[in-house]
mmCIF file of the N, C-alpha and C atoms, coordinates in Angstrom:
data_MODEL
# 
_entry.id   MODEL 
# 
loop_
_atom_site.group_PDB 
_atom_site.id 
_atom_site.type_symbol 
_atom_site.label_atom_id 
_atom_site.label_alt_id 
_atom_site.label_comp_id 
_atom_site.label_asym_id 
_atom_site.label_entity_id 
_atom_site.label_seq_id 
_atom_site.pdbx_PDB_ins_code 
_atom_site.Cartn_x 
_atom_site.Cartn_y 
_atom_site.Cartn_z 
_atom_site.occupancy 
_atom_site.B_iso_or_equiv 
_atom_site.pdbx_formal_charge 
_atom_site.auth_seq_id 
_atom_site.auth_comp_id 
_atom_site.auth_asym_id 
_atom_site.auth_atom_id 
_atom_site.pdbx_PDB_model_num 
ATOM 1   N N  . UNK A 1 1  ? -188.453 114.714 -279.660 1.00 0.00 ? 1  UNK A N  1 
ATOM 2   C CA . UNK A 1 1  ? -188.719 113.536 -280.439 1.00 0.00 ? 1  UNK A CA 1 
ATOM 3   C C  . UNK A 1 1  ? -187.394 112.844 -280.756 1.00 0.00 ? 1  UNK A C  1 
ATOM 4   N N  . UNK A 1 2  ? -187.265 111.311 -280.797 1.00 0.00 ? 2  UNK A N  1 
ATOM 5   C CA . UNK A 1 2  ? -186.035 111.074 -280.820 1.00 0.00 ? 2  UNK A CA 1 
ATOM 6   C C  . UNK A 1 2  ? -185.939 110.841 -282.452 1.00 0.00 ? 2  UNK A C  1 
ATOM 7   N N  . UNK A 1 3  ? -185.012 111.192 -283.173 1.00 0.00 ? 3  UNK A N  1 
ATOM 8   C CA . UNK A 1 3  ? -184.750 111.628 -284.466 1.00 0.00 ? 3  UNK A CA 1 
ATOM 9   C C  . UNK A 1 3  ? -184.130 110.081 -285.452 1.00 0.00 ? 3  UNK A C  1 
ATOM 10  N N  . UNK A 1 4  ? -183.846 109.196 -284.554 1.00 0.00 ? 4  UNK A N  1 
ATOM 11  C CA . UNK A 1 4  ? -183.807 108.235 -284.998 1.00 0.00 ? 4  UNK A CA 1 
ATOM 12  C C  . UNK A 1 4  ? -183.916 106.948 -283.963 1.00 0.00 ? 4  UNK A C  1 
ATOM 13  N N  . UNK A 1 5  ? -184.221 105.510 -283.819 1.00 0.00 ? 5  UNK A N  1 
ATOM 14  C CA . UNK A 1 5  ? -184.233 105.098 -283.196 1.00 0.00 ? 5  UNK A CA 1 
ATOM 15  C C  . UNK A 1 5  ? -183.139 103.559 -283.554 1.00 0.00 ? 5  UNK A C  1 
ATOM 16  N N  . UNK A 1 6  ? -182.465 103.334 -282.913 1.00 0.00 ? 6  UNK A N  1 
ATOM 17  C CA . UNK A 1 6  ? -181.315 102.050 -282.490 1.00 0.00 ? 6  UNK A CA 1 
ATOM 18  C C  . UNK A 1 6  ? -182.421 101.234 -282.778 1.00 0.00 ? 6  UNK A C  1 
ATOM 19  N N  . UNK A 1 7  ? -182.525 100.573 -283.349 1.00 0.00 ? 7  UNK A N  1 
ATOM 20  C CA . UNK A 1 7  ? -183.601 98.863  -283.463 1.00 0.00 ? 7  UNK A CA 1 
ATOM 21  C C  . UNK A 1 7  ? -182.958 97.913  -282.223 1.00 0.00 ? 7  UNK A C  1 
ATOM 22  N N  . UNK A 1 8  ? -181.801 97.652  -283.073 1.00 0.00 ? 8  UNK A N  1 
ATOM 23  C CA . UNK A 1 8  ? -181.417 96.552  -282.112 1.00 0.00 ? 8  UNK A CA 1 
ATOM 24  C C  . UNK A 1 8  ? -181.369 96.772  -281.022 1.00 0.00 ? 8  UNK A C  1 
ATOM 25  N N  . UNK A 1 9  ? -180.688 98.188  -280.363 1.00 0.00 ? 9  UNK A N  1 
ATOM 26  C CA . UNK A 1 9  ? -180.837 98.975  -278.631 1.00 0.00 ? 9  UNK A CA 1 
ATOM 27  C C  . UNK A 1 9  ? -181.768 98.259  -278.531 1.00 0.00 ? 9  UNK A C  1 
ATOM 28  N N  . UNK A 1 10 ? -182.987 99.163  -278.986 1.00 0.00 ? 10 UNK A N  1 
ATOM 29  C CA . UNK A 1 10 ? -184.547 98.845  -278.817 1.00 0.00 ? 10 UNK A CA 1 
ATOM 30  C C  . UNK A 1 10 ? -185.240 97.714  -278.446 1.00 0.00 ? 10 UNK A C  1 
ATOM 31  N N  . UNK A 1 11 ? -184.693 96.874  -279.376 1.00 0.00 ? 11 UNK A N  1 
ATOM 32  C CA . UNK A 1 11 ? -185.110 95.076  -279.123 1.00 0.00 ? 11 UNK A CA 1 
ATOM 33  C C  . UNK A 1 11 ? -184.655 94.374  -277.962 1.00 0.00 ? 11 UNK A C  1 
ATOM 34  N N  . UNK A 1 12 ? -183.528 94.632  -277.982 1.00 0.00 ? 12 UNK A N  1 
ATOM 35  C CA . UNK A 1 12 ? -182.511 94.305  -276.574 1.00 0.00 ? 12 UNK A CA 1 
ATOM 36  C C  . UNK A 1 12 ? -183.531 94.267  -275.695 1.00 0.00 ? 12 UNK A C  1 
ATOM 37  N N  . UNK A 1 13 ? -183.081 95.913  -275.098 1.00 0.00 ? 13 UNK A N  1 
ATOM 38  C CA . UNK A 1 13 ? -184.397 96.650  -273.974 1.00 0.00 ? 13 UNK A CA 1 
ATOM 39  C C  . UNK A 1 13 ? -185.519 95.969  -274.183 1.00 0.00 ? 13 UNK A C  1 
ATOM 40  N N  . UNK A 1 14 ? -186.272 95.678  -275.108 1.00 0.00 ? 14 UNK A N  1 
ATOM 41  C CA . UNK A 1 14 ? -187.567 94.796  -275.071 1.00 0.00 ? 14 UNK A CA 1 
ATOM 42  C C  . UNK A 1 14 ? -187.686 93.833  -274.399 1.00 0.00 ? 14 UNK A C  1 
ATOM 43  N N  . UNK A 1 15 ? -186.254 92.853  -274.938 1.00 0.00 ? 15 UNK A N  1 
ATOM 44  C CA . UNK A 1 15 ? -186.115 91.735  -274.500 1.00 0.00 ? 15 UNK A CA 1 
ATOM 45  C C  . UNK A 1 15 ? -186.026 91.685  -272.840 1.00 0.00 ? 15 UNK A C  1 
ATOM 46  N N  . UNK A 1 16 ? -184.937 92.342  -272.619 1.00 0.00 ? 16 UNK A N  1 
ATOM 47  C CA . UNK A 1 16 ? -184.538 92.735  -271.372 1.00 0.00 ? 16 UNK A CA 1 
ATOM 48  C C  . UNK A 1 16 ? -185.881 92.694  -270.302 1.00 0.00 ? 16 UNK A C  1 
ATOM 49  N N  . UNK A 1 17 ? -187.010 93.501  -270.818 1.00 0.00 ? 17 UNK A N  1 
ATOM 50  C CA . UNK A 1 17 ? -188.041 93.956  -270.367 1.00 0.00 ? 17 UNK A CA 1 
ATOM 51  C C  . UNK A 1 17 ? -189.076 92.473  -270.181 1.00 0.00 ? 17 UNK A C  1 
ATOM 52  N N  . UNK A 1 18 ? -188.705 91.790  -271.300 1.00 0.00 ? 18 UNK A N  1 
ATOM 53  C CA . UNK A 1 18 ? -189.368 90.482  -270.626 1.00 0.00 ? 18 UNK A CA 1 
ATOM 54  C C  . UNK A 1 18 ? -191.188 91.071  -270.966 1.00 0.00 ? 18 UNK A C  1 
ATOM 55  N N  . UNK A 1 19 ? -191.099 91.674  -272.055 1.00 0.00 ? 19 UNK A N  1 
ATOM 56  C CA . UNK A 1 19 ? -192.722 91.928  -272.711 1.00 0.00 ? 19 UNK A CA 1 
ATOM 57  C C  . UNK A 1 19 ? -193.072 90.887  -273.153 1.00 0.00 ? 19 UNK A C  1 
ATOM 58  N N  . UNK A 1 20 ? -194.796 91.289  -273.004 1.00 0.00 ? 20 UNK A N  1 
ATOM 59  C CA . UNK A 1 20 ? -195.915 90.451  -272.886 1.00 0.00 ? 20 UNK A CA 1 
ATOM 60  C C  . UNK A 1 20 ? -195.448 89.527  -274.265 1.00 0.00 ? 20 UNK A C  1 
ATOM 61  N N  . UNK A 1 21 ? -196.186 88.197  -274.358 1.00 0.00 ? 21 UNK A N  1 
ATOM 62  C CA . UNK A 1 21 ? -196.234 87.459  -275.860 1.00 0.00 ? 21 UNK A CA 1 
ATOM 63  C C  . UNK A 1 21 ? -197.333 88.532  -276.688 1.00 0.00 ? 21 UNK A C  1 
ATOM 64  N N  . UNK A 1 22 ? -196.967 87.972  -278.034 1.00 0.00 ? 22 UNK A N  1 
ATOM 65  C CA . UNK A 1 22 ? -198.173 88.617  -278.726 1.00 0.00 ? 22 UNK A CA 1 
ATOM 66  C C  . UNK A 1 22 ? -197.972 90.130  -278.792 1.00 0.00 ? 22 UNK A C  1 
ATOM 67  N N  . UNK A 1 23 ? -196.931 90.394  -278.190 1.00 0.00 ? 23 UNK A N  1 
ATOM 68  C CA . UNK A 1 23 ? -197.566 92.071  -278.454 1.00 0.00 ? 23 UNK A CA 1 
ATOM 69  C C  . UNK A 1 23 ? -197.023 92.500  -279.627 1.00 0.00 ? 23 UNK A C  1 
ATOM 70  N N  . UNK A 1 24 ? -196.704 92.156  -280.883 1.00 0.00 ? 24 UNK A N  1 
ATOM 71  C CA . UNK A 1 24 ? -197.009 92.565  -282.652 1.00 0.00 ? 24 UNK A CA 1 
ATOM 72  C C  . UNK A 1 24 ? -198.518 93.044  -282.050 1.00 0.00 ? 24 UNK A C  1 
ATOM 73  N N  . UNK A 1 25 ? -199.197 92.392  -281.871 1.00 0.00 ? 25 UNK A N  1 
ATOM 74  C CA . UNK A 1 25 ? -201.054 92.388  -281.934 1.00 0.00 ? 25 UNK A CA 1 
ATOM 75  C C  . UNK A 1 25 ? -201.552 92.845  -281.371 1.00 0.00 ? 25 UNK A C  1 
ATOM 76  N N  . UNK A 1 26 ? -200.723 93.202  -280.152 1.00 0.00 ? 26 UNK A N  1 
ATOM 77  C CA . UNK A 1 26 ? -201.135 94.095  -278.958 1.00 0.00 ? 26 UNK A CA 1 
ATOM 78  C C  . UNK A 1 26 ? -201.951 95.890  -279.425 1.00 0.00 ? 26 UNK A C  1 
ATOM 79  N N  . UNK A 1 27 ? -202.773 96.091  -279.604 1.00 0.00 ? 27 UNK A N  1 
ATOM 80  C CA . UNK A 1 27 ? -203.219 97.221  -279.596 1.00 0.00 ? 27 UNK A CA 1 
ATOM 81  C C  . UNK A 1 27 ? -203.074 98.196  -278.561 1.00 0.00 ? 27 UNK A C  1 
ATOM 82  N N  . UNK A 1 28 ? -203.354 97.680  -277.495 1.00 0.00 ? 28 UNK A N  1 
ATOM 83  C CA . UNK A 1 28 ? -202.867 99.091  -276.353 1.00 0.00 ? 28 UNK A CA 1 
ATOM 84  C C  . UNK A 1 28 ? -201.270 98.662  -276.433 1.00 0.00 ? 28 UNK A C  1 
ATOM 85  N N  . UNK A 1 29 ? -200.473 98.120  -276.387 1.00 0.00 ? 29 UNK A N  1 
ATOM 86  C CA . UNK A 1 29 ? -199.092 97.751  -275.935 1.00 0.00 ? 29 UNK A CA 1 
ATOM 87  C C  . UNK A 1 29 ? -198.792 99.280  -276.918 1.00 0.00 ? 29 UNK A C  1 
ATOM 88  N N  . UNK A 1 30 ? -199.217 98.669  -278.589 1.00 0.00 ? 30 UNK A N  1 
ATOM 89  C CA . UNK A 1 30 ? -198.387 99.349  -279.650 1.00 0.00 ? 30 UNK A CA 1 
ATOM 90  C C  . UNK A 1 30 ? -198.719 101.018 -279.272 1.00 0.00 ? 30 UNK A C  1 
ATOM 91  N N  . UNK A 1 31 ? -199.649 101.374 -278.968 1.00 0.00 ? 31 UNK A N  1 
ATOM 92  C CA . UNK A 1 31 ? -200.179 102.675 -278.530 1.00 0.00 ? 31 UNK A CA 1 
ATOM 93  C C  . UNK A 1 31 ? -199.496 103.022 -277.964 1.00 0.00 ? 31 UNK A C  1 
ATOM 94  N N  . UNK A 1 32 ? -199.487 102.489 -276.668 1.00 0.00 ? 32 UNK A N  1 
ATOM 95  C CA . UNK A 1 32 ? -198.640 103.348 -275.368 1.00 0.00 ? 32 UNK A CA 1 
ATOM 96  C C  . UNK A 1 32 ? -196.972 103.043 -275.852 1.00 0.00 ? 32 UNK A C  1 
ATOM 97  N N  . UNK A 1 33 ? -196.569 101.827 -276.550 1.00 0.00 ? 33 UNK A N  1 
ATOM 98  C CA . UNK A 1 33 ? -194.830 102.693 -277.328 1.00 0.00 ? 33 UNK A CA 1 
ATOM 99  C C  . UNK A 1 33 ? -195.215 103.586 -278.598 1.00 0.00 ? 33 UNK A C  1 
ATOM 100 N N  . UNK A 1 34 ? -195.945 104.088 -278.972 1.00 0.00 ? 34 UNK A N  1 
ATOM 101 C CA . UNK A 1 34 ? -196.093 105.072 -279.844 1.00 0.00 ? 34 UNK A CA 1 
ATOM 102 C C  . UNK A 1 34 ? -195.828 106.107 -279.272 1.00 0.00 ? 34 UNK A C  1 
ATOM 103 N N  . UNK A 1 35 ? -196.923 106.140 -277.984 1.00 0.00 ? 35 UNK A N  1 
ATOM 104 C CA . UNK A 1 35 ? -196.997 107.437 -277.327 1.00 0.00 ? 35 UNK A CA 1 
ATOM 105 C C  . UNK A 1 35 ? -195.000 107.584 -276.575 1.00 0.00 ? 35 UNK A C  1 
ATOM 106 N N  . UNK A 1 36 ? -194.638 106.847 -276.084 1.00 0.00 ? 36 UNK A N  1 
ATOM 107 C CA . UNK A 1 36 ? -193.094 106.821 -275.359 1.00 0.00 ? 36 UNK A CA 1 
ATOM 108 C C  . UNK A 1 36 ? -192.353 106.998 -276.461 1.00 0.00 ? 36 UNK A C  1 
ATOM 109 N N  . UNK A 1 37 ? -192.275 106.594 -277.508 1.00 0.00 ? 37 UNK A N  1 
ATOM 110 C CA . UNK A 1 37 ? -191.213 106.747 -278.793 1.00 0.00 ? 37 UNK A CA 1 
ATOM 111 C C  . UNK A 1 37 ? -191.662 108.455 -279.194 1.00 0.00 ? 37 UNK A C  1 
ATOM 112 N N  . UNK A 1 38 ? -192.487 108.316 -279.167 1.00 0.00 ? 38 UNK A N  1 
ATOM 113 C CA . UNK A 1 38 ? -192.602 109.782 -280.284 1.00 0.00 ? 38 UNK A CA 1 
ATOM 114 C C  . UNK A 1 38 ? -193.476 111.125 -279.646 1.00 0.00 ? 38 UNK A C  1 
ATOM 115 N N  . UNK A 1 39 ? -193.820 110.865 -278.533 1.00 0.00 ? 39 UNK A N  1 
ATOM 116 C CA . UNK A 1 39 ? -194.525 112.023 -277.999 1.00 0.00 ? 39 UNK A CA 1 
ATOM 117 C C  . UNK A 1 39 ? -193.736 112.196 -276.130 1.00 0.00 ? 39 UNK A C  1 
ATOM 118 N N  . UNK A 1 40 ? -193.173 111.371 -275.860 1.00 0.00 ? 40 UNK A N  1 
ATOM 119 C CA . UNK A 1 40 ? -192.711 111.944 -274.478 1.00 0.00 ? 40 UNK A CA 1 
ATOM 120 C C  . UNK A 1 40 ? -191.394 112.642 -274.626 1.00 0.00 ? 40 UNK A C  1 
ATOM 121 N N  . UNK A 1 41 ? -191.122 113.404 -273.924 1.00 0.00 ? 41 UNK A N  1 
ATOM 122 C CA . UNK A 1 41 ? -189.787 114.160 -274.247 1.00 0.00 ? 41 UNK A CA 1 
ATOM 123 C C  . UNK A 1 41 ? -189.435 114.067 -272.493 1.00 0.00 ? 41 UNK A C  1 
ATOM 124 N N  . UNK A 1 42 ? -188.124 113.632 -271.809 1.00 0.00 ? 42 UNK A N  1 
ATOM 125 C CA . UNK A 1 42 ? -187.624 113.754 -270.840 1.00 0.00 ? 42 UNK A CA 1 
ATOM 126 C C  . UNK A 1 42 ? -186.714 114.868 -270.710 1.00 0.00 ? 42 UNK A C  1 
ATOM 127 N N  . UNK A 1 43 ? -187.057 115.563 -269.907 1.00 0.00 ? 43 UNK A N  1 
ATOM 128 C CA . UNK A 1 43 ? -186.879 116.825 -269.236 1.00 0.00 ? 43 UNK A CA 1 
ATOM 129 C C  . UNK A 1 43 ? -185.856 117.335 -268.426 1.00 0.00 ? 43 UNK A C  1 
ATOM 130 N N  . UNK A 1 44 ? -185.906 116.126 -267.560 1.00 0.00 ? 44 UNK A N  1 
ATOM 131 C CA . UNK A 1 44 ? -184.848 116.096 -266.807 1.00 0.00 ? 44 UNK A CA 1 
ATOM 132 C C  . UNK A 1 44 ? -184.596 114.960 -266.004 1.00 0.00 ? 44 UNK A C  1 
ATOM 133 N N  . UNK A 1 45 ? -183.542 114.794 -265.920 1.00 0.00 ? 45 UNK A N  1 
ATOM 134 C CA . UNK A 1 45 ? -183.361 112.825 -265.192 1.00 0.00 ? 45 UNK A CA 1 
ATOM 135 C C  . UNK A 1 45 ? -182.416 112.436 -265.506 1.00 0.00 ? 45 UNK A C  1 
ATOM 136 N N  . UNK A 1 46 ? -181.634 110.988 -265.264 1.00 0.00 ? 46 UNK A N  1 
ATOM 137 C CA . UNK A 1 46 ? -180.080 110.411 -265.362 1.00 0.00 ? 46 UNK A CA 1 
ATOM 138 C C  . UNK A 1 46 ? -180.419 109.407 -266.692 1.00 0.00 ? 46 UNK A C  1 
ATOM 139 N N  . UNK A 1 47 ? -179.581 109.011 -267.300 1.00 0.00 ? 47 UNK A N  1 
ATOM 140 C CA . UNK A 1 47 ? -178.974 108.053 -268.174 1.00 0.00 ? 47 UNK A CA 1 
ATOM 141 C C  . UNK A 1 47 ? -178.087 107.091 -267.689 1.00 0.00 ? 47 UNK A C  1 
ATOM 142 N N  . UNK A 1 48 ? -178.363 105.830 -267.257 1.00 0.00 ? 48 UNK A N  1 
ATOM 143 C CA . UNK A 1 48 ? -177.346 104.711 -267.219 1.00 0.00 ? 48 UNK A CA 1 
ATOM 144 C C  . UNK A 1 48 ? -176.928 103.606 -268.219 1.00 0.00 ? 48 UNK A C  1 
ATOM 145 N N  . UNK A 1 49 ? -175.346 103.997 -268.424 1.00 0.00 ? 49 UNK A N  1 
ATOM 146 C CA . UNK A 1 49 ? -174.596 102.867 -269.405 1.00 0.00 ? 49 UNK A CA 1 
ATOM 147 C C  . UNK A 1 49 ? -174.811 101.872 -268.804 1.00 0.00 ? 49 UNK A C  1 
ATOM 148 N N  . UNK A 1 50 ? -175.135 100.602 -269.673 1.00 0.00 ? 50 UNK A N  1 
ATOM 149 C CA . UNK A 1 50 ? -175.048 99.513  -269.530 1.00 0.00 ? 50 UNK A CA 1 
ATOM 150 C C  . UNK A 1 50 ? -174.211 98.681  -269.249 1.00 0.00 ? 50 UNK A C  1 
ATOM 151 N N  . UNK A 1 51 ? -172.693 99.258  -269.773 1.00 0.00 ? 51 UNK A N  1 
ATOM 152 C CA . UNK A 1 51 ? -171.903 98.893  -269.858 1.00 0.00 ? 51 UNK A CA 1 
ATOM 153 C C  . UNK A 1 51 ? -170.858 98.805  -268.439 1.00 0.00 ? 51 UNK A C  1 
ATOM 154 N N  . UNK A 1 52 ? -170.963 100.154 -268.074 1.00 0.00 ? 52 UNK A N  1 
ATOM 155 C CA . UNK A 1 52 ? -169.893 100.793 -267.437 1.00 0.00 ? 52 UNK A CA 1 
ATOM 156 C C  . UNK A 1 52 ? -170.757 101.296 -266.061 1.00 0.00 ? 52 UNK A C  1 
ATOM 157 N N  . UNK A 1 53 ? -172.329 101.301 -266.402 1.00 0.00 ? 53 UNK A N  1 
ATOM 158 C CA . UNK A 1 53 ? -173.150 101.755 -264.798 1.00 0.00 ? 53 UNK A CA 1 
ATOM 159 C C  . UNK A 1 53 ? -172.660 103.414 -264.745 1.00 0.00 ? 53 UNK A C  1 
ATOM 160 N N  . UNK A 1 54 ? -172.009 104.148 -265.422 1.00 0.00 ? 54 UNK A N  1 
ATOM 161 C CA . UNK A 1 54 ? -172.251 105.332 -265.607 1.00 0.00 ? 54 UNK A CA 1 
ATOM 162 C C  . UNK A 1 54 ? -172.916 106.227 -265.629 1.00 0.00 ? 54 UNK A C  1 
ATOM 163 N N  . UNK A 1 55 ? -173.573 106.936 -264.722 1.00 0.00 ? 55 UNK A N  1 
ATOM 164 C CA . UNK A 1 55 ? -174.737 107.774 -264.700 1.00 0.00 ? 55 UNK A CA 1 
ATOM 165 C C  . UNK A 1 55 ? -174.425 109.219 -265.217 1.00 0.00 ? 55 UNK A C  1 
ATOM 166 N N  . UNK A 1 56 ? -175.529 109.849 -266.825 1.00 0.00 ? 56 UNK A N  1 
ATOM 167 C CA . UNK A 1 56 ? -175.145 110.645 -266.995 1.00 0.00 ? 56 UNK A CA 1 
ATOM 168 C C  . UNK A 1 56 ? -176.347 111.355 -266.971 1.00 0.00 ? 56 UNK A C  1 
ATOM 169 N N  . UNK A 1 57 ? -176.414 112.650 -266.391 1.00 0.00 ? 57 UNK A N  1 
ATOM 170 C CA . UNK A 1 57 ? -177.596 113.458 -265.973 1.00 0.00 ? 57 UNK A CA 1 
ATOM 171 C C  . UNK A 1 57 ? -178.255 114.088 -267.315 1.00 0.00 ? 57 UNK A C  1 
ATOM 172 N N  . UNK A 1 58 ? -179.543 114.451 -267.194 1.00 0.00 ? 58 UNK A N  1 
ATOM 173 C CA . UNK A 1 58 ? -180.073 115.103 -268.502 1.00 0.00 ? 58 UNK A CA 1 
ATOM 174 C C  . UNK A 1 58 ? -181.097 116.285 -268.120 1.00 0.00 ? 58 UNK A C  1 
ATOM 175 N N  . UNK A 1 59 ? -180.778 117.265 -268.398 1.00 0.00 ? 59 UNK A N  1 
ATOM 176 C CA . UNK A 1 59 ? -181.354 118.584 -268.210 1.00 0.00 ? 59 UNK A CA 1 
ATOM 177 C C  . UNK A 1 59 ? -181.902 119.380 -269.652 1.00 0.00 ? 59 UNK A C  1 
ATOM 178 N N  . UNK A 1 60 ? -183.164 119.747 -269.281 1.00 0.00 ? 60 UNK A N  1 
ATOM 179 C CA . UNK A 1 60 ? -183.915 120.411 -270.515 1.00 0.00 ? 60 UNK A CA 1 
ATOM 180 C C  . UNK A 1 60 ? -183.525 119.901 -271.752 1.00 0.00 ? 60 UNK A C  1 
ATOM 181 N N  . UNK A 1 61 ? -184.162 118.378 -271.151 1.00 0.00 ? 61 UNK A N  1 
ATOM 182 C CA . UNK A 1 61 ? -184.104 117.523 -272.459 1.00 0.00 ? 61 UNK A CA 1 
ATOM 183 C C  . UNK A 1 61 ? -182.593 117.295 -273.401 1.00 0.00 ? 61 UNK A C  1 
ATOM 184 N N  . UNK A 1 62 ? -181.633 117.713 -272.531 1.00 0.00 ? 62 UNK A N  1 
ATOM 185 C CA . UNK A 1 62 ? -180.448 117.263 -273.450 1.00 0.00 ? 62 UNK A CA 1 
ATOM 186 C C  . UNK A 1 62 ? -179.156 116.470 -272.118 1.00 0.00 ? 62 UNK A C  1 
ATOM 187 N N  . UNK A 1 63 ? -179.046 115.371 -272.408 1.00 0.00 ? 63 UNK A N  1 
ATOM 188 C CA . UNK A 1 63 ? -178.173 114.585 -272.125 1.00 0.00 ? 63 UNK A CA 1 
ATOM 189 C C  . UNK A 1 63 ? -176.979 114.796 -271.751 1.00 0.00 ? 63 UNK A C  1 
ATOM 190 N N  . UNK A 1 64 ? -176.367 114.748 -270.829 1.00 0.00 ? 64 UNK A N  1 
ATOM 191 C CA . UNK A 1 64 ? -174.093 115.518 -270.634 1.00 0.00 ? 64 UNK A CA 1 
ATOM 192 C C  . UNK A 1 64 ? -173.830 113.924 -270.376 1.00 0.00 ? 64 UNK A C  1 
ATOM 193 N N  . UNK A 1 65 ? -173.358 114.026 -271.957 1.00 0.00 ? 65 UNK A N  1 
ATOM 194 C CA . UNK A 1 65 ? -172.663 112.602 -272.287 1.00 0.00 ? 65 UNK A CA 1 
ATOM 195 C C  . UNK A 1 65 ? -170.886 112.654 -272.284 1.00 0.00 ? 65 UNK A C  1 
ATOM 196 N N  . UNK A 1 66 ? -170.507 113.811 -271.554 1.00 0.00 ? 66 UNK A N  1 
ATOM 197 C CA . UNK A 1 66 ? -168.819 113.863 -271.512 1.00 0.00 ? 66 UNK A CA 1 
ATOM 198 C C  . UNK A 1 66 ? -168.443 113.242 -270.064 1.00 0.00 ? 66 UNK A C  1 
ATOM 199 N N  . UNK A 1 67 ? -167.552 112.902 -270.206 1.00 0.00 ? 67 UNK A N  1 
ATOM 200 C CA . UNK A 1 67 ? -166.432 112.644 -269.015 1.00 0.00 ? 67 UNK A CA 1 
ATOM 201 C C  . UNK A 1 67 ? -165.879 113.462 -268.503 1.00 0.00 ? 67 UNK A C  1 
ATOM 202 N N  . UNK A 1 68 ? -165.556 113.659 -267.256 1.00 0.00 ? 68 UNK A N  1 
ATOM 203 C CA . UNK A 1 68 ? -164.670 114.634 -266.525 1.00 0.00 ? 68 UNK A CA 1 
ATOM 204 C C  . UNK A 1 68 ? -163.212 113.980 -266.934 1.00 0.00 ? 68 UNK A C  1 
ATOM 205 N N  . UNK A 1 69 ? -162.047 114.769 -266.550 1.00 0.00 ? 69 UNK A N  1 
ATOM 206 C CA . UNK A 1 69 ? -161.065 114.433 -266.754 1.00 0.00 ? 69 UNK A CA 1 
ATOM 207 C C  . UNK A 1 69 ? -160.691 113.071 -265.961 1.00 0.00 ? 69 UNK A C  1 
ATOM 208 N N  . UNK A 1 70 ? -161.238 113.409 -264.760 1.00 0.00 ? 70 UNK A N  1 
ATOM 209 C CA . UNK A 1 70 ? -160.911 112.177 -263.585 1.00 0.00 ? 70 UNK A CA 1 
ATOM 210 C C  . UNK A 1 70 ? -161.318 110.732 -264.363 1.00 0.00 ? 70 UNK A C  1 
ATOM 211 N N  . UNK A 1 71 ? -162.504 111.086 -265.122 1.00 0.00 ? 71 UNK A N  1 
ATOM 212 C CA . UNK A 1 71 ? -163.486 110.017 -265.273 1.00 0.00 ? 71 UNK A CA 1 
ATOM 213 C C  . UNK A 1 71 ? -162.659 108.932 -266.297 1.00 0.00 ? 71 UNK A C  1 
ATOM 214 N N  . UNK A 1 72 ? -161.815 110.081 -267.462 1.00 0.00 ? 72 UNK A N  1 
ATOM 215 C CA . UNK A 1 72 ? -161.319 109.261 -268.792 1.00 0.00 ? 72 UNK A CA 1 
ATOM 216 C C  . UNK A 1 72 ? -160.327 108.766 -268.696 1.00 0.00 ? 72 UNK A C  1 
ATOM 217 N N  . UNK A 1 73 ? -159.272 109.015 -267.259 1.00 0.00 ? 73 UNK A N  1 
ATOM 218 C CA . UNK A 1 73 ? -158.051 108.323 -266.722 1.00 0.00 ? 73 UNK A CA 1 
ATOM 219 C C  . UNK A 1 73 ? -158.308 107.151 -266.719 1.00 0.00 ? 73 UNK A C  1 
ATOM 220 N N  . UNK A 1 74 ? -157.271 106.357 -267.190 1.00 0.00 ? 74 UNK A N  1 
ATOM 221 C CA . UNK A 1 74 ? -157.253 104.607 -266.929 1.00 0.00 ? 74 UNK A CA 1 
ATOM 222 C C  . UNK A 1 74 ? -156.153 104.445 -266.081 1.00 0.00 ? 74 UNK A C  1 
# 
């Protein structure tokens, strides 16, 4: 469960996403992000920064958000 959630992240990504009008009112919309916010747990799969296109892998549900040494060289 994610323990807190970024709003603004959140809204962004919404935006980004280019969702339906109306969906405050949306009844299935609000459901199925109920169900993605608070009942899916990812398992295993990548994370990409937005920023930087950084792909960081995620295994049994926990994220490897470090840099290699190579990585933090400028």
């Amino acid at each position: 469960m994610i323990p807190k959630v970024e709003w603004a992240v959140f809204l962004e990504v919404a935006d980004n996403l280019h969702l339906i009008q109306g969906y405050e009112e949306n009844e299935e919309f609000l459901r199925t992000m109920h169900l993605l916010l608070l009942e899916v747990e990812v398992m295993g799969g990548t994370l990409q920064c937005p920023e930087s296109g950084h792909m960081f892998s995620i295994s049994h549900r926990i994220p490897n958000m470090l840099l290699s040494e190579e990585e933090t060289e400028s």
